[in-house]
C-alpha positions in Angstrom: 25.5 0.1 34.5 27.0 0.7 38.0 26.0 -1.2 40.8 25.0 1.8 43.0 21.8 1.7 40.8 20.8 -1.2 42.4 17.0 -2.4 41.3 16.4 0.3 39.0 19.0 -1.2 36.4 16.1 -4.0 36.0 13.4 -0.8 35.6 15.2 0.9 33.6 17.0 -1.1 30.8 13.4 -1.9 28.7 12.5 1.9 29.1 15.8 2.4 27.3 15.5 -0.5 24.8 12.3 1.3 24.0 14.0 4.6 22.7 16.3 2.7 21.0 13.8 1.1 19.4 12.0 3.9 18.3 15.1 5.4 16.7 15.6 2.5 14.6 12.2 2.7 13.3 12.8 6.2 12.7 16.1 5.3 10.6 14.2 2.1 9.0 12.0 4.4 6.9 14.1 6.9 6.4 16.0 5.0 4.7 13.4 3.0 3.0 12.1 6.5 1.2 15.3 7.2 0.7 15.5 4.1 -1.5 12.0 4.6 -3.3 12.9 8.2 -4.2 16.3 6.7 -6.2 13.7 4.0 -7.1 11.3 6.7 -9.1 14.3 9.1 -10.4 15.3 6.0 -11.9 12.5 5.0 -13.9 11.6 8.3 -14.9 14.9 8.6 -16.5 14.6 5.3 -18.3 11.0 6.6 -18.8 12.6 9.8 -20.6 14.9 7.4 -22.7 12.3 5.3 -24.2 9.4 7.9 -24.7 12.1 9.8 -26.6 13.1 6.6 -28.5 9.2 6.1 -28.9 8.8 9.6 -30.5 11.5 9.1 -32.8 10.2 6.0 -34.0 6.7 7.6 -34.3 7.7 10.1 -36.6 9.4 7.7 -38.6 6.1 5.2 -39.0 3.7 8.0 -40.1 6.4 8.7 -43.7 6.7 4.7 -44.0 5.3 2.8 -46.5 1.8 1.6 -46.2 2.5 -1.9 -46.2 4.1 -1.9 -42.8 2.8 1.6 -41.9 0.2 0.0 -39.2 2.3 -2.6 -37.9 4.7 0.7 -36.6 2.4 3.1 -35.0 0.4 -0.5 -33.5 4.7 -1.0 -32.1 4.6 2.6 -30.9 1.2 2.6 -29.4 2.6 -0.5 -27.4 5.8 1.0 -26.4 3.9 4.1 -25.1 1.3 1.9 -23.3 4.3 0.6 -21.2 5.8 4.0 -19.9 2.4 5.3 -19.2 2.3 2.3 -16.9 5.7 3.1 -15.8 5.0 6.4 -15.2 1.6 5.3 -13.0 4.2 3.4 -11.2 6.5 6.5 -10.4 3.2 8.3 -9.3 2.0 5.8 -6.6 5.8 5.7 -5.3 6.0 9.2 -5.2 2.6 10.0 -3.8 1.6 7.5 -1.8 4.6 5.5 -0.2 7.4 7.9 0.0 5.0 10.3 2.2 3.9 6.6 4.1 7.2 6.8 4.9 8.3 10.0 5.8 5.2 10.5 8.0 7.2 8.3 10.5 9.6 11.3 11.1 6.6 13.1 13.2 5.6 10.0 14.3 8.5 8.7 16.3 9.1 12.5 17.6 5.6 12.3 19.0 6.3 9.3 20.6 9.6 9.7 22.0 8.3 13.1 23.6 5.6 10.3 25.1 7.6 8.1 26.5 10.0 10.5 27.9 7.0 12.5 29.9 5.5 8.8 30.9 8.9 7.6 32.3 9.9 10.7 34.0 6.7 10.7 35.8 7.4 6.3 36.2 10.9 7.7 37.5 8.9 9.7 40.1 6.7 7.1 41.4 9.7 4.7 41.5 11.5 6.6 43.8 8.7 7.6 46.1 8.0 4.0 46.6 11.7 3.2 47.2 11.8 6.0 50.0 8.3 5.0 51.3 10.1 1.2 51.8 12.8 2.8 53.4 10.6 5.1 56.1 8.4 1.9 56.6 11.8 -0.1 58.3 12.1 3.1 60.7 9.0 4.3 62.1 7.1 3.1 65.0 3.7 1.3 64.1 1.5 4.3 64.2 3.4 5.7 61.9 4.0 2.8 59.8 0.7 1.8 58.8 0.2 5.6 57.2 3.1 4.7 54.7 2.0 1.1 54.2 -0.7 2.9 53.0 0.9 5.5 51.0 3.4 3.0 50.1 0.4 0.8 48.4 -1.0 3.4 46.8 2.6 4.7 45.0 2.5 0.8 44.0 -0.5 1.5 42.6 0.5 4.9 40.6 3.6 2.8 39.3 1.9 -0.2 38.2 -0.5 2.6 36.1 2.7 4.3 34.6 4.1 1.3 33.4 1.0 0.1 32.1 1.0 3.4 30.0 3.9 2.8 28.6 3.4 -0.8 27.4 -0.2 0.6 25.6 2.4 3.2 24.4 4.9 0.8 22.5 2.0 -1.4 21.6 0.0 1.0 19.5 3.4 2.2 18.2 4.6 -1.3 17.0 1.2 -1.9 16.0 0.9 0.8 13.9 4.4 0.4 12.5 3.9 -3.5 11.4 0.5 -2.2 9.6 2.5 0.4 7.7 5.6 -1.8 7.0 3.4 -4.4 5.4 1.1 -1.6 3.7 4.1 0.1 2.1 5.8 -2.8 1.1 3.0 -4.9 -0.4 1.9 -1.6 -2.3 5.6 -1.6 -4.4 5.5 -5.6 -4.9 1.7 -5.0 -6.0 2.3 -2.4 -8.2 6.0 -3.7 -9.7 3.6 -7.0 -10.4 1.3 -5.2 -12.3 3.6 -2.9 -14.6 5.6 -5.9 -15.7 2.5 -7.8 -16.4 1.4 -4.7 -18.4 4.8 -4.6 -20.1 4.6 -8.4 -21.0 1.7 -8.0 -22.9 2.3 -5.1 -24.7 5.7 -5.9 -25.5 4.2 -9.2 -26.7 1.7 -7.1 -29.0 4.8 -5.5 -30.4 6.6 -8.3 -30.9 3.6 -10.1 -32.8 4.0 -6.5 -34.9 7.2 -7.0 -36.3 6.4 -11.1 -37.2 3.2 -9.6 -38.8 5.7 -7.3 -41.5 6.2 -9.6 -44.9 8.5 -9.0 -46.7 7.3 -9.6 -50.6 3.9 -7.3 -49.5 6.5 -4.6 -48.3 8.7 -5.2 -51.5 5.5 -5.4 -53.5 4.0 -2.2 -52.8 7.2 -0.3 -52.4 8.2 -1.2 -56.3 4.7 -0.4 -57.3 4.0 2.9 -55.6 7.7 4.3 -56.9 7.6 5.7 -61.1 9.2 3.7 -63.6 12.4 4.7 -65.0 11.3 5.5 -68.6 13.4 4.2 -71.3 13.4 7.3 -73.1 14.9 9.3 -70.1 17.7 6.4 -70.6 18.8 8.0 -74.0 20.9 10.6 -74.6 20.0 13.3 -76.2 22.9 13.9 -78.8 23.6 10.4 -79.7 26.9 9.3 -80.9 27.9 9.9 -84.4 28.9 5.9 -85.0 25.3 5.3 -84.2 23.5 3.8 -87.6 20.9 6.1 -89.2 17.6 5.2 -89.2 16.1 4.7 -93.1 14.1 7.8 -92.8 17.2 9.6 -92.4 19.0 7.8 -95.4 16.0 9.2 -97.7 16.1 12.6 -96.7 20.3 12.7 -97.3 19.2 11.5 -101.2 
């Protein structure tokens, strides 16, 4: 800034830093729903993948054979446990931090409109007690001691605007911190939680497949499917170098 500014490049340079400040904010959770909204689309296309995998696999269980028919549709039951968790987990990102977020949009407007009317009305002050220093110098002593007067009371007005906006920027990074912290212990919370789920139902489906013997499923398979018969095995006009059987022998006599 130029010199002519004199004092009020020390007044002004916080009020400034403040609206910067408030823009970044802005930006910051913009770009942190930005982030949670790729987050969700993500899973719920993974989501997709495996419940159609999950289906798939579910119609095949059901036609399987009884020996290893429960140890499948236990495995699906477990696979679909963990997407409906996944899917609880797309929910709360969807409707409850994304709009935590983007709430912030209004906010900061709000604000900024704020700070602007509190420090054009600071601005005001600041120069009436700069002119009110100035007219003290020049006038006689009568007159002086009416804009000490004034001059103390413009102090007084300024010293209330700034205190304005300091309660201003502290509720605002107040409130900001609260949210920060809110939003992102939420997603760690609930991340925790699905992959704790997951664990232990993937675990359970895991323990499914060790559970599957294989001489039961042999067993029961063999015995459930008909015997070949040994008289299907026979062709029906046998060969003529077969031998006859004595019965035919007797009836050729």
């Amino acid at each position: 800034m130029s010199k002519k500014q004199g004092g009020s490049v020390k007044d002004e340079s916080p009020l400034k830093q403040y609206s910067l400040m408030i823009t970044s904010t802005d930006l910051m959770f913009q770009k942190i729903s930005e982030s949670l909204t790729a987050t969700a689309t993500s899973a719920a296309a993974a989501r997709d993948k495996a419940d159609s995998f999950n289906i798939c696999l579910s119609e095949y269980s059901v036609k399987e054979n009884r020996a290893i028919r429960g140890e499948l549709v236990d495995y699906c039951e477990c696979l679909k446990a963990v997407e409906d968790k996944k899917q609880q987990t797309i929910e709360t990102i969807t409707e409850k931090l994304k709009p935590a977020c983007d709430r912030w949009k209004a906010i900061c407007t709000e604000v900024q409109g704020t700070l602007k009317t509190l420090c054009t009305a600071r601005d005001k002050e600041a120069k009436a007690v700069k002119s009110l220093e100035k007219t003290k110098c020049k006038e006689g002593s009568k007159k002086a001691e009416q804009v000490a007067t004034d001059l103390a009371n413009k102090q007084t007005e300024l010293a209330a605007k700034n205190a304005e906006i300091l309660a201003l920027m502290q509720q605002f990074h107040t409130q900001k911190l609260n949210d920060y912290k809110a939003i992102l212990s939420t997603y760690a919370q609930i991340q925790m939680l699905y992959h704790s789920r997951s664990l232990e139902f993937y675990t359970r489906a895991f323990q499914d497949m060790l559970d599957i013997q294989e001489e039961e499923y042999l067993e029961t398979v063999l015995n459930e499917t008909t015997p070949i018969s040994l008289s299907q095995s026979v062709p029906q006009n046998m060969d003529s170098s077969c031998p006859q059987s004595q019965e035919q022998l007797n009836m050729t006599k």
